[in-house]
PQR file of N, CA, C, O and H, with PARSE charges and radii, in Angstrom:
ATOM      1  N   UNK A   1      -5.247  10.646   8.899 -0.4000 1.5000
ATOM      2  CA  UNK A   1      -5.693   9.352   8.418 -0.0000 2.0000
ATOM      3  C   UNK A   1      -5.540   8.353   9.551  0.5500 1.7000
ATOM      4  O   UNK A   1      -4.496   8.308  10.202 -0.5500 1.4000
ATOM      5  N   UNK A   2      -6.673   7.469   9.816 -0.4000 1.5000
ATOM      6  CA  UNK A   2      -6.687   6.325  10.708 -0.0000 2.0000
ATOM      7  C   UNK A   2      -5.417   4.989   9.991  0.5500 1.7000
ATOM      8  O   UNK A   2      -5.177   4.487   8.892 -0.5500 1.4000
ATOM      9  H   UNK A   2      -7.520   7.506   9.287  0.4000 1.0000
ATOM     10  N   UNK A   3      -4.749   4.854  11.811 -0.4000 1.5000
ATOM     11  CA  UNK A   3      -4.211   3.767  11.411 -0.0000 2.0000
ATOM     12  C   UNK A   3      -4.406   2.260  10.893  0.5500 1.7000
ATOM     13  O   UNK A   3      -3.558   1.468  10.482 -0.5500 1.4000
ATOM     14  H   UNK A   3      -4.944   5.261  12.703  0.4000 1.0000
ATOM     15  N   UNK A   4      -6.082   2.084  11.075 -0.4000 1.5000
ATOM     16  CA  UNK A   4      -6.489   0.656  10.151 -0.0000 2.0000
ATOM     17  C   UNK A   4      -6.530   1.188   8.321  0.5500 1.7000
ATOM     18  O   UNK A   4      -6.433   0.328   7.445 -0.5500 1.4000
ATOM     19  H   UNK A   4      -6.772   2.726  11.409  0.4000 1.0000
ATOM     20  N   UNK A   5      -6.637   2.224   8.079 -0.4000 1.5000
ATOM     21  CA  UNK A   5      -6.601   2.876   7.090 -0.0000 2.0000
ATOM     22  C   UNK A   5      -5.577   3.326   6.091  0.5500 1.7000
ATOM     23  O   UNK A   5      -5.789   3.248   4.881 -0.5500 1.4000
ATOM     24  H   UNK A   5      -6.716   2.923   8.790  0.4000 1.0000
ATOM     25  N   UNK A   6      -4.343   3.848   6.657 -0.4000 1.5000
ATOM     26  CA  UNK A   6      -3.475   3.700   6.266 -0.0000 2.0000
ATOM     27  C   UNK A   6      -2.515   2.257   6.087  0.5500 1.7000
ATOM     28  O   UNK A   6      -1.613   1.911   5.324 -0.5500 1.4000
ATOM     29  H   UNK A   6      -4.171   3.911   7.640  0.4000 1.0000
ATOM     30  N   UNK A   7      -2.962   1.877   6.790 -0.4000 1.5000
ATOM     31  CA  UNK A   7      -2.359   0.104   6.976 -0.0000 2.0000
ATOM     32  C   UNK A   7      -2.545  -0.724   6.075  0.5500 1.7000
ATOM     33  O   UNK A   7      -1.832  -1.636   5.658 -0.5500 1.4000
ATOM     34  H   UNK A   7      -3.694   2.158   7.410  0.4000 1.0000
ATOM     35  N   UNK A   8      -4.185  -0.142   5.598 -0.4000 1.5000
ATOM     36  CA  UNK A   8      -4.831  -1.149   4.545 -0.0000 2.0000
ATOM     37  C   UNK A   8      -4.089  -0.084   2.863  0.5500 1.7000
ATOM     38  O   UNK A   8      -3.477  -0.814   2.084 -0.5500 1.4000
ATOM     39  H   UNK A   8      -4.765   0.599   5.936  0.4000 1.0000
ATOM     40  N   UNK A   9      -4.155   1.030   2.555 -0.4000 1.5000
ATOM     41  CA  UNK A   9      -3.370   1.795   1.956 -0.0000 2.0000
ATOM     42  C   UNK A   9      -2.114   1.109   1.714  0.5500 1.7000
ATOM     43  O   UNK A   9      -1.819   0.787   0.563 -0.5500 1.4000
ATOM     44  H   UNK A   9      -4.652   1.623   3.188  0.4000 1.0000
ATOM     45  N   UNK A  10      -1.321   0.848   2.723 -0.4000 1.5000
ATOM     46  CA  UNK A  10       0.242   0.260   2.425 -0.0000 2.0000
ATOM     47  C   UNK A  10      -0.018  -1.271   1.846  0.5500 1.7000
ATOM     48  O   UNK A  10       0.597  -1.817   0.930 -0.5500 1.4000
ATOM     49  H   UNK A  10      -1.560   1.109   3.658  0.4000 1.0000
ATOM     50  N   UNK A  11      -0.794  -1.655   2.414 -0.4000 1.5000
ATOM     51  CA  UNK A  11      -0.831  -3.212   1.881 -0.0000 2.0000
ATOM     52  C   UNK A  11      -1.191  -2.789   0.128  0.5500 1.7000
ATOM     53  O   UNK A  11      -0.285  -2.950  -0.690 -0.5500 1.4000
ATOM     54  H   UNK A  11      -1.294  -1.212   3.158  0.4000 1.0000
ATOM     55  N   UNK A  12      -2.132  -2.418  -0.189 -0.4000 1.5000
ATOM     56  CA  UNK A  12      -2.972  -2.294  -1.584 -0.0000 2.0000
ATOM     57  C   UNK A  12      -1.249  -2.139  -2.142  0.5500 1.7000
ATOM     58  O   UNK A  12      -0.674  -2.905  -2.915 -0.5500 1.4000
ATOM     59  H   UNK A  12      -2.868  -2.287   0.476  0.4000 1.0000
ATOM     60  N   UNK A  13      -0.672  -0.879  -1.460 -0.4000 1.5000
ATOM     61  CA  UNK A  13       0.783  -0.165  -2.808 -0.0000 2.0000
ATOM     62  C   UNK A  13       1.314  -1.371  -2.456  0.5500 1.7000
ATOM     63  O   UNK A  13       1.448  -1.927  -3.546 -0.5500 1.4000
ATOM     64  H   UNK A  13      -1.139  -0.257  -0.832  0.4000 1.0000
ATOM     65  N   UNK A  14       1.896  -2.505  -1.188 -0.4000 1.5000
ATOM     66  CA  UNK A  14       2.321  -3.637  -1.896 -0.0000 2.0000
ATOM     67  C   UNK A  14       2.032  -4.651  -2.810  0.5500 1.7000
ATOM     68  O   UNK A  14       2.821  -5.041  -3.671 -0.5500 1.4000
ATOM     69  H   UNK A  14       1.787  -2.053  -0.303  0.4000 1.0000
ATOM     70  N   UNK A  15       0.186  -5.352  -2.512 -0.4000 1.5000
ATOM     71  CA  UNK A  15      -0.473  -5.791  -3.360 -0.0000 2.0000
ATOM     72  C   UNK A  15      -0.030  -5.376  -4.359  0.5500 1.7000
ATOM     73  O   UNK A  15       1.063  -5.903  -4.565 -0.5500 1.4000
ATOM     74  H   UNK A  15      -0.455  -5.035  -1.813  0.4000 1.0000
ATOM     75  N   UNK A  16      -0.344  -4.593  -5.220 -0.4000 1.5000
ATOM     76  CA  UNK A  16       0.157  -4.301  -6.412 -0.0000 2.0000
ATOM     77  C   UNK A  16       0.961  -4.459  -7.510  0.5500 1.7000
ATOM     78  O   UNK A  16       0.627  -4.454  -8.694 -0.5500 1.4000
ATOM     79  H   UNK A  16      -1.232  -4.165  -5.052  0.4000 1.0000
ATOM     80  N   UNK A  17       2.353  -4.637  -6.889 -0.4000 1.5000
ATOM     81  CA  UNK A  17       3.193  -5.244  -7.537 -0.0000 2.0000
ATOM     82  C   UNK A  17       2.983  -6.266  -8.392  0.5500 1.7000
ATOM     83  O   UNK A  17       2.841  -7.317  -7.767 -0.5500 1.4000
ATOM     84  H   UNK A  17       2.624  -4.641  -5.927  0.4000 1.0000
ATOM     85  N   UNK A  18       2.886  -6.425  -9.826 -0.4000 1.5000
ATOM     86  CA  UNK A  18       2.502  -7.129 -10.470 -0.0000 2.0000
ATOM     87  C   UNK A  18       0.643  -7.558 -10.748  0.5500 1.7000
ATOM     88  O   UNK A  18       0.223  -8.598 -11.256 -0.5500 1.4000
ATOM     89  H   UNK A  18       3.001  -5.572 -10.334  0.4000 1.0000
ATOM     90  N   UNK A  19       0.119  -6.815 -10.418 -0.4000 1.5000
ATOM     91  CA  UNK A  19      -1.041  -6.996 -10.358 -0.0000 2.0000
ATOM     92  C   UNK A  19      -2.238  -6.156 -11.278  0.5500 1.7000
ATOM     93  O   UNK A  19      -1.931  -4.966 -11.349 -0.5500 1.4000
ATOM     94  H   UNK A  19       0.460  -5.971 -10.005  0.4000 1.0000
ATOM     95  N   UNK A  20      -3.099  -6.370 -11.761 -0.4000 1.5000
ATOM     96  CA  UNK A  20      -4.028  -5.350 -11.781 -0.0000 2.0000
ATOM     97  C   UNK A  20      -4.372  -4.925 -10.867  0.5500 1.7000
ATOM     98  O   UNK A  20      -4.086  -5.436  -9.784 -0.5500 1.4000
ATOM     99  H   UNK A  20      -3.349  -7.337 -11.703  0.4000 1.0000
ATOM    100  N   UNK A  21      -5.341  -3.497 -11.015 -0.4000 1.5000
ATOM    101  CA  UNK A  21      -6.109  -3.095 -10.129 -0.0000 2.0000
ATOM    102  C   UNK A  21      -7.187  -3.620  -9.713  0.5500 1.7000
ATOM    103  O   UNK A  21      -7.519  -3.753  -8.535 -0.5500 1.4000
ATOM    104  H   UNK A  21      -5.573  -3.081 -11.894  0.4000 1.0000
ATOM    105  N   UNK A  22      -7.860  -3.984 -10.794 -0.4000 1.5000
ATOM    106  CA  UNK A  22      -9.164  -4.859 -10.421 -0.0000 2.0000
ATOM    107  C   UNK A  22      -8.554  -5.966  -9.930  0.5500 1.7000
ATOM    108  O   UNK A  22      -9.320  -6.245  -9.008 -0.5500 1.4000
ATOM    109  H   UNK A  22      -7.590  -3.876 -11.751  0.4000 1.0000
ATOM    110  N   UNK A  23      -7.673  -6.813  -9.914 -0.4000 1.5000
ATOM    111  CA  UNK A  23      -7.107  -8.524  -9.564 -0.0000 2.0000
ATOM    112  C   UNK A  23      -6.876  -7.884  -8.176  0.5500 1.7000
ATOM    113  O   UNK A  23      -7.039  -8.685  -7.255 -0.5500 1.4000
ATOM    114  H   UNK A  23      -7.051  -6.586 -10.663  0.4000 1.0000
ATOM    115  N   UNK A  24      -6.451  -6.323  -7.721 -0.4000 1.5000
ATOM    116  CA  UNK A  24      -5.954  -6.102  -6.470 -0.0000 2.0000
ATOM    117  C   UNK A  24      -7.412  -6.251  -5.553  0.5500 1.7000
ATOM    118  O   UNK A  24      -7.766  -6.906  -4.572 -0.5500 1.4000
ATOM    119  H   UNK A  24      -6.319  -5.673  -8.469  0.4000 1.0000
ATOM    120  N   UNK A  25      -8.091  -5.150  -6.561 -0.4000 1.5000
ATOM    121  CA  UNK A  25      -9.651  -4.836  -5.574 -0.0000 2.0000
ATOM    122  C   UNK A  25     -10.110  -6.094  -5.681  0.5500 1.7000
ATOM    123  O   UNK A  25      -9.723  -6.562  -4.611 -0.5500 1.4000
ATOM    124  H   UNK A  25      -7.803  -4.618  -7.358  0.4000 1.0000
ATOM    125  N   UNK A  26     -10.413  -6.563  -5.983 -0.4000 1.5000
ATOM    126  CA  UNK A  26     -10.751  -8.517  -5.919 -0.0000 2.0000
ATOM    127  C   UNK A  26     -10.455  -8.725  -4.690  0.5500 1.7000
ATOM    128  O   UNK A  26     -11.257  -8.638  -3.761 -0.5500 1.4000
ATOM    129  H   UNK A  26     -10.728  -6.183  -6.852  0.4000 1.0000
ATOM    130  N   UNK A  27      -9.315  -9.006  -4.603 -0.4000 1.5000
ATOM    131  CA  UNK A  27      -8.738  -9.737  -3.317 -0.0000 2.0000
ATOM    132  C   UNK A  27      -8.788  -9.135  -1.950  0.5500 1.7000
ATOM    133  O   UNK A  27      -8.778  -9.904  -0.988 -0.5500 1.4000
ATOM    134  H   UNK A  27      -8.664  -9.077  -5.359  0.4000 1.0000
ATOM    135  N   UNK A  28      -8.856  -7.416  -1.695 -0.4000 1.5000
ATOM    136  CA  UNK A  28      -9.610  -6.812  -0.639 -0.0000 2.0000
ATOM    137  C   UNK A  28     -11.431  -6.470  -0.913  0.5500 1.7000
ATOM    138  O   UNK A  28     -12.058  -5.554  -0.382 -0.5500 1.4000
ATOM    139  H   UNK A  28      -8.863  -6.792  -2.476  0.4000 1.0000
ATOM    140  N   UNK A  29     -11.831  -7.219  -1.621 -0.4000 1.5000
ATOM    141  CA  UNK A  29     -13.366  -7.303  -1.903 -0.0000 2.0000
ATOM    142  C   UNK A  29     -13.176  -5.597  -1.772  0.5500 1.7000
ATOM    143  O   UNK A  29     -13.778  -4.940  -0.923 -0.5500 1.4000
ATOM    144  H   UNK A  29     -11.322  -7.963  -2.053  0.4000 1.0000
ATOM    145  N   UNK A  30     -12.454  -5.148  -2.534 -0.4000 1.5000
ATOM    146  CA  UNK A  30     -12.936  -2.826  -2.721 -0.0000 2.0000
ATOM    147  C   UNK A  30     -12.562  -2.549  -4.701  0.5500 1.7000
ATOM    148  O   UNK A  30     -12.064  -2.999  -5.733 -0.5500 1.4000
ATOM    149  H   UNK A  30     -11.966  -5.682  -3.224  0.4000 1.0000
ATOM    150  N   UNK A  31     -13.163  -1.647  -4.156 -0.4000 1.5000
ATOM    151  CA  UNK A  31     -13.863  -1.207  -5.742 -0.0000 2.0000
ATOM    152  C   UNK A  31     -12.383  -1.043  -6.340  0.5500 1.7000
ATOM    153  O   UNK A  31     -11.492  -0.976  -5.493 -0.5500 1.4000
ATOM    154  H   UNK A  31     -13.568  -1.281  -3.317  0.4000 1.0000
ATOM    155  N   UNK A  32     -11.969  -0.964  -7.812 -0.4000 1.5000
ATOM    156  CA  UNK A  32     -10.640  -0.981  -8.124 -0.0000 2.0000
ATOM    157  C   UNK A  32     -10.198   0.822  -7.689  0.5500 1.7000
ATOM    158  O   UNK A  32      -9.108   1.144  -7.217 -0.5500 1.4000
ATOM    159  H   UNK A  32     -12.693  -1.018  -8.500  0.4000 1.0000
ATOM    160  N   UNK A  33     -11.135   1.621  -7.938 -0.4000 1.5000
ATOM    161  CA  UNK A  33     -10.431   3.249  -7.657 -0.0000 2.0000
ATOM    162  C   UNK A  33      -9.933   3.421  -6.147  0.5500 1.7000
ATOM    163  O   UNK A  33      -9.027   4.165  -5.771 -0.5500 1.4000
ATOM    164  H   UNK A  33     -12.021   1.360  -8.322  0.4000 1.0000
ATOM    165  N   UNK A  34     -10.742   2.550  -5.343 -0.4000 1.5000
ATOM    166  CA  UNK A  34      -9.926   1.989  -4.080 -0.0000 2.0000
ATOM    167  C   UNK A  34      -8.486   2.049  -4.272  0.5500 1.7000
ATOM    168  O   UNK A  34      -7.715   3.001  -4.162 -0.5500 1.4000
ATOM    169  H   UNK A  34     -11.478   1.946  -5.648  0.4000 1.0000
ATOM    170  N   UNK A  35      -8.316   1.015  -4.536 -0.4000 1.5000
ATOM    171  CA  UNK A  35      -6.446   0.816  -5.077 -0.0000 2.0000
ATOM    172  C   UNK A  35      -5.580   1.609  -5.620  0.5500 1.7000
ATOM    173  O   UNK A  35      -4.408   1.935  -5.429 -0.5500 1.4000
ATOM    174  H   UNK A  35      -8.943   0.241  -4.626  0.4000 1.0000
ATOM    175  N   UNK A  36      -6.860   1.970  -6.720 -0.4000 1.5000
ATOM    176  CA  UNK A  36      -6.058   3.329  -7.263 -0.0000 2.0000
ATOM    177  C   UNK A  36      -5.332   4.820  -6.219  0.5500 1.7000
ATOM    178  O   UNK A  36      -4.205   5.279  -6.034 -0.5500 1.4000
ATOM    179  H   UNK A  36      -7.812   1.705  -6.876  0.4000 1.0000
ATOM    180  N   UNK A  37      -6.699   5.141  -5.765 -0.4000 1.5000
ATOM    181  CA  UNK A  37      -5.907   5.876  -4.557 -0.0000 2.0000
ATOM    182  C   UNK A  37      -5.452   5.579  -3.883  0.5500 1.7000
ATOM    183  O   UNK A  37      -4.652   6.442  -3.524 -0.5500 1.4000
ATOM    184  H   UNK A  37      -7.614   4.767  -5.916  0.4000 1.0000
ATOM    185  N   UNK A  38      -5.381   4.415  -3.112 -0.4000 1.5000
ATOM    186  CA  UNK A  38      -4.520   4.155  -2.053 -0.0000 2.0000
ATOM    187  C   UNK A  38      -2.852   4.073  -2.955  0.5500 1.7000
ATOM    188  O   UNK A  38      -2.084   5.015  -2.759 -0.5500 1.4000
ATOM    189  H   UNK A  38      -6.031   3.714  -3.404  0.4000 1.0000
ATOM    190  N   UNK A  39      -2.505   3.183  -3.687 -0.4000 1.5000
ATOM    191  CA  UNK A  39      -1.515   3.403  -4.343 -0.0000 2.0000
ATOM    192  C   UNK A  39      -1.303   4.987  -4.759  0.5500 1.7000
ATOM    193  O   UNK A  39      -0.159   5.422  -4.628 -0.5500 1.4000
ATOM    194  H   UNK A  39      -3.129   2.418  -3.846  0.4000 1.0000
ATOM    195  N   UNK A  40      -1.953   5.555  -5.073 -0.4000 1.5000
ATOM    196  CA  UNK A  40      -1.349   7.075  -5.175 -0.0000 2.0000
ATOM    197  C   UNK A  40      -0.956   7.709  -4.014  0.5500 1.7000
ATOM    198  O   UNK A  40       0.031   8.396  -3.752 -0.5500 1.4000
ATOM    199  H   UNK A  40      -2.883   5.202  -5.179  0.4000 1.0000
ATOM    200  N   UNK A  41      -1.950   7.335  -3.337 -0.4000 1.5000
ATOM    201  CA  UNK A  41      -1.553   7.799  -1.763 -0.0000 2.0000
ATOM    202  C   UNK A  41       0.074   7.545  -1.269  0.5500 1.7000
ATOM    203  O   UNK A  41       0.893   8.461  -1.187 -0.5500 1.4000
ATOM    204  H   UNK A  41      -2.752   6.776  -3.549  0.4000 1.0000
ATOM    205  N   UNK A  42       0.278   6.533  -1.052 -0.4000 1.5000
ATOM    206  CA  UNK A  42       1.285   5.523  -0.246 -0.0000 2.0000
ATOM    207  C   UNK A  42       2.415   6.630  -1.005  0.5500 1.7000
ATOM    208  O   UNK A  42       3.115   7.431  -0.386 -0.5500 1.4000
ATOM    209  H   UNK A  42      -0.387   5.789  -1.119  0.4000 1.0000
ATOM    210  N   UNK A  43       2.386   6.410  -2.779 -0.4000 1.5000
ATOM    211  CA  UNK A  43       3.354   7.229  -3.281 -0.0000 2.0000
ATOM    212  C   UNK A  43       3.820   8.365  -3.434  0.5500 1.7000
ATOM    213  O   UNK A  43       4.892   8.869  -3.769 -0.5500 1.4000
ATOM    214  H   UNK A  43       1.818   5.759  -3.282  0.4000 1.0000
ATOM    215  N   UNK A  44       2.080   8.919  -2.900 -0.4000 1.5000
ATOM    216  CA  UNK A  44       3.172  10.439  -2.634 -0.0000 2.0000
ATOM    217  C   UNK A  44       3.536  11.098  -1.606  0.5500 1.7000
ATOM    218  O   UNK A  44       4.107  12.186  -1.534 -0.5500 1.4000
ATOM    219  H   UNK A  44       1.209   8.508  -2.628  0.4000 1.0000
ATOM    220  N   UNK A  45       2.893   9.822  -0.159 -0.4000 1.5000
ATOM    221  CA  UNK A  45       3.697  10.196   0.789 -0.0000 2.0000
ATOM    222  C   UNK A  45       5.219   9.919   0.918  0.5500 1.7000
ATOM    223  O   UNK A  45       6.030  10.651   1.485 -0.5500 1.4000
ATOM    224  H   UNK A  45       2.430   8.938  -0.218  0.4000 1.0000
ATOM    225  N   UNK A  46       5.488   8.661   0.257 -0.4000 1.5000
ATOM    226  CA  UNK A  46       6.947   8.254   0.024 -0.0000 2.0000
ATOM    227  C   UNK A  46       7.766   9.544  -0.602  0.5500 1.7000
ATOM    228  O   UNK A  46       8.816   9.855  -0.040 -0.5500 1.4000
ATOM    229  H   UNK A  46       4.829   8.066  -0.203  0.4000 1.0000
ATOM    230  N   UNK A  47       7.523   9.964  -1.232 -0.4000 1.5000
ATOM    231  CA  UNK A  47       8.070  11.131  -2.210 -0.0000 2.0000
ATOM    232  C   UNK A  47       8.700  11.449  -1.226  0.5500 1.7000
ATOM    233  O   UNK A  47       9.826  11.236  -0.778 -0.5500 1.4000
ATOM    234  H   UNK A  47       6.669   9.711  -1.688  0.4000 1.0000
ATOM    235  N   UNK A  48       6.874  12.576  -0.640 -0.4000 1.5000
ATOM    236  CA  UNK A  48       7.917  13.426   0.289 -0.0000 2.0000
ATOM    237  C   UNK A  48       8.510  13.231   1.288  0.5500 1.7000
ATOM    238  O   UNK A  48       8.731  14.188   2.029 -0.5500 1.4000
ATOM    239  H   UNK A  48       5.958  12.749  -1.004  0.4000 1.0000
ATOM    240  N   UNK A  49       8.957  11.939   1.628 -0.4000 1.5000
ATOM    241  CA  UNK A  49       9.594  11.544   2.655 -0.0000 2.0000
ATOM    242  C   UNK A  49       8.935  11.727   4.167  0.5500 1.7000
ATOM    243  O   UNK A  49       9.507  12.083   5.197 -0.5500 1.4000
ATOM    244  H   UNK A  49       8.778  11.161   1.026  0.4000 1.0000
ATOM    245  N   UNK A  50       7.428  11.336   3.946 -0.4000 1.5000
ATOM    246  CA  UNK A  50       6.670  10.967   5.135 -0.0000 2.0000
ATOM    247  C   UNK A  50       7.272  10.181   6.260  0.5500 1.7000
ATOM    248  O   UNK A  50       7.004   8.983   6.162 -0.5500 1.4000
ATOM    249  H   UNK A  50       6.963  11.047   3.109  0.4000 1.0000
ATOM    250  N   UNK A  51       7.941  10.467   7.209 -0.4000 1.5000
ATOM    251  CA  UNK A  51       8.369   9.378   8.102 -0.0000 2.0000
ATOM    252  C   UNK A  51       7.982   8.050   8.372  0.5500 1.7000
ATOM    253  O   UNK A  51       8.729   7.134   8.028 -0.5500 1.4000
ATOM    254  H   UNK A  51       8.159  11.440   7.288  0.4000 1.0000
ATOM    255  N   UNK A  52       6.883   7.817   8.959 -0.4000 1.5000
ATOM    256  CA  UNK A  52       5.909   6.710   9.177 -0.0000 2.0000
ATOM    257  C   UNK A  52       5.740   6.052   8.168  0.5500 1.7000
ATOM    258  O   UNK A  52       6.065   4.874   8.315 -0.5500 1.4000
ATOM    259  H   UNK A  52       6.276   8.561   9.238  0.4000 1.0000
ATOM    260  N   UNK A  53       5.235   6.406   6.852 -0.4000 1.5000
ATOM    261  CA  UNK A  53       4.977   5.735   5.773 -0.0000 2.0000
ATOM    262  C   UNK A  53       6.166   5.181   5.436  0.5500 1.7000
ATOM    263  O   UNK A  53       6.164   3.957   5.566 -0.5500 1.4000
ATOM    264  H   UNK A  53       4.971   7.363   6.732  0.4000 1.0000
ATOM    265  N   UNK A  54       7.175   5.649   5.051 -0.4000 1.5000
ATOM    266  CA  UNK A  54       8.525   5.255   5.128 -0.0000 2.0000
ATOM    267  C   UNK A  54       9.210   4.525   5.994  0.5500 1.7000
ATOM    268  O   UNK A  54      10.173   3.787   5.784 -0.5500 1.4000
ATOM    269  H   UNK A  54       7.176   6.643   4.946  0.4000 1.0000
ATOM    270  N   UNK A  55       8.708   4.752   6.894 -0.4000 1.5000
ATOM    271  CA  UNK A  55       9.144   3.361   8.647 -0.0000 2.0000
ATOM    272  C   UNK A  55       8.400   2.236   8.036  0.5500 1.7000
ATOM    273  O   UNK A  55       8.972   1.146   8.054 -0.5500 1.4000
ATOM    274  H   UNK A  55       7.926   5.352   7.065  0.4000 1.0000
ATOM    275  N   UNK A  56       7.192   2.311   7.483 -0.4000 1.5000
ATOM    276  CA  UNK A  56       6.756   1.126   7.421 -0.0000 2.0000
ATOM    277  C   UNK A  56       7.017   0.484   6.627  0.5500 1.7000
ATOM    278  O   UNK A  56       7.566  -0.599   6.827 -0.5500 1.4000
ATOM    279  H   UNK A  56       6.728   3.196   7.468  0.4000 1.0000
ATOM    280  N   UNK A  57       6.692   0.965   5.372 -0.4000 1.5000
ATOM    281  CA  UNK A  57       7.287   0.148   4.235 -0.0000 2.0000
ATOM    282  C   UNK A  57       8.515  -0.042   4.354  0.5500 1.7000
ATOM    283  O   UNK A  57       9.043  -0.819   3.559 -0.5500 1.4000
ATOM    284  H   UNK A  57       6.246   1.845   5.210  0.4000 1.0000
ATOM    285  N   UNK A  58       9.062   0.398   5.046 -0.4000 1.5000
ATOM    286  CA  UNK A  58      11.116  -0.881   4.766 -0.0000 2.0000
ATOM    287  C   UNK A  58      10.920  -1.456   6.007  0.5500 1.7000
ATOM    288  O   UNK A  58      11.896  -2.124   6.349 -0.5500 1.4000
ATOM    289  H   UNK A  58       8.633   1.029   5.692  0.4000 1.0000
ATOM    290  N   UNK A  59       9.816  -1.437   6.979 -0.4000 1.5000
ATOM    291  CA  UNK A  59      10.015  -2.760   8.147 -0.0000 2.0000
ATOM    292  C   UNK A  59       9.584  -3.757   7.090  0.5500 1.7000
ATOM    293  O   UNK A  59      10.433  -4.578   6.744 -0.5500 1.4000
ATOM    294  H   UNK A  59       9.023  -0.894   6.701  0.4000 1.0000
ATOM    295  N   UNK A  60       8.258  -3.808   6.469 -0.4000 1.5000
ATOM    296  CA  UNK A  60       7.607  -4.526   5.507 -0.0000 2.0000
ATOM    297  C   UNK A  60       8.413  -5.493   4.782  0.5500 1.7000
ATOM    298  O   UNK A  60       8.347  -6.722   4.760 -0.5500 1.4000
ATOM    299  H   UNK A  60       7.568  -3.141   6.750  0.4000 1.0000
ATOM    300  N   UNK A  61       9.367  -4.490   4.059 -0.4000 1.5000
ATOM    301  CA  UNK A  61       9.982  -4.728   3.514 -0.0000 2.0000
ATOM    302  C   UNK A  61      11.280  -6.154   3.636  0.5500 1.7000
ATOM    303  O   UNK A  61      11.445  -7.246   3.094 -0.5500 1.4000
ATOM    304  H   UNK A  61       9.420  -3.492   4.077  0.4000 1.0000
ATOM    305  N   UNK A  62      11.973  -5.324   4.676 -0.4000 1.5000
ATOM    306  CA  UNK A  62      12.808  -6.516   5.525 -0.0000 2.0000
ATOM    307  C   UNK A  62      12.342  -7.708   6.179  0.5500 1.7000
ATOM    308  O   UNK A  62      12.938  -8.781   6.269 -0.5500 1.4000
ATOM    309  H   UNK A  62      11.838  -4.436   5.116  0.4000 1.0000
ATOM    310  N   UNK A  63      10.743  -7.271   6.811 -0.4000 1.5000
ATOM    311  CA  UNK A  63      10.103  -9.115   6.453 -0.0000 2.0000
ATOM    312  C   UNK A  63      10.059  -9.663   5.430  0.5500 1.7000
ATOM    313  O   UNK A  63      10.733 -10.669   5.206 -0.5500 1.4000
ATOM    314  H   UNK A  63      10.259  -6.398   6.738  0.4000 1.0000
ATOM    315  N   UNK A  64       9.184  -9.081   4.498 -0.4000 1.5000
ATOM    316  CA  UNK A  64       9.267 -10.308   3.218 -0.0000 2.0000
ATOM    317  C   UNK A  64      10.756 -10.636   2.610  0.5500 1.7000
ATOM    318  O   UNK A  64      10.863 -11.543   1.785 -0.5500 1.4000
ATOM    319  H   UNK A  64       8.636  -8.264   4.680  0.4000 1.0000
ATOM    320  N   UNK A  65      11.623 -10.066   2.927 -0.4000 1.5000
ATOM    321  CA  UNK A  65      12.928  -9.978   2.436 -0.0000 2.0000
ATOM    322  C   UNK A  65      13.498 -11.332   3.275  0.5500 1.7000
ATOM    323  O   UNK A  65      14.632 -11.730   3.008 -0.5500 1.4000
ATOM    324  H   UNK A  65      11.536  -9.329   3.597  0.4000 1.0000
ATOM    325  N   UNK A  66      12.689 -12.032   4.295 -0.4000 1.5000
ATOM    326  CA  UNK A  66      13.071 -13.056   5.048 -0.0000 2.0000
ATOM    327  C   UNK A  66      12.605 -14.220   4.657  0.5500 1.7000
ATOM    328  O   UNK A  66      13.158 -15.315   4.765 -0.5500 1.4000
ATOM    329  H   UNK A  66      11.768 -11.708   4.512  0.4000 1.0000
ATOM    330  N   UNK A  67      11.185 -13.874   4.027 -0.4000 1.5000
ATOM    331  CA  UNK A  67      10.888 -15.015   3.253 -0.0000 2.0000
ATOM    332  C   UNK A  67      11.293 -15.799   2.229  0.5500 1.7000
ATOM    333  O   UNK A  67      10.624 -16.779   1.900 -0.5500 1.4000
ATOM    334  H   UNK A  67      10.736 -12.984   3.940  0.4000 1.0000
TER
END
């Protein structure tokens, strides 16, 4: 998977939080099954303890954690 791709993937599984899918796909102008997979995605690389995916989301993390 391309890194503008996966990038946009991690954002959608944060987007999410509290969100619909369609309110998500809205806001990246993409279809809601967009979101849908990408959120499935993100999660089941987390599972298995994907490195990278996992590097990113807790750098992510510890920024907004500054806000």
């Amino acid at each position: 998977m391309g890194k503008v791709a996966t990038a946009r993937q991690i954002s959608f599984w944060f987007a999410r939080r509290g969100r619909t899918y369609m309110a998500m796909a809205k806001m990246f102008n993409r279809h809601h099954a967009t979101g849908i997979h990408a959120v499935k995605t993100v999660n089941n690389r987390l599972s298995v303890g994907d490195p990278e995916t996992t590097r990113v989301v807790e750098e992510v993390e510890r920024e907004l954690a500054k806000t």
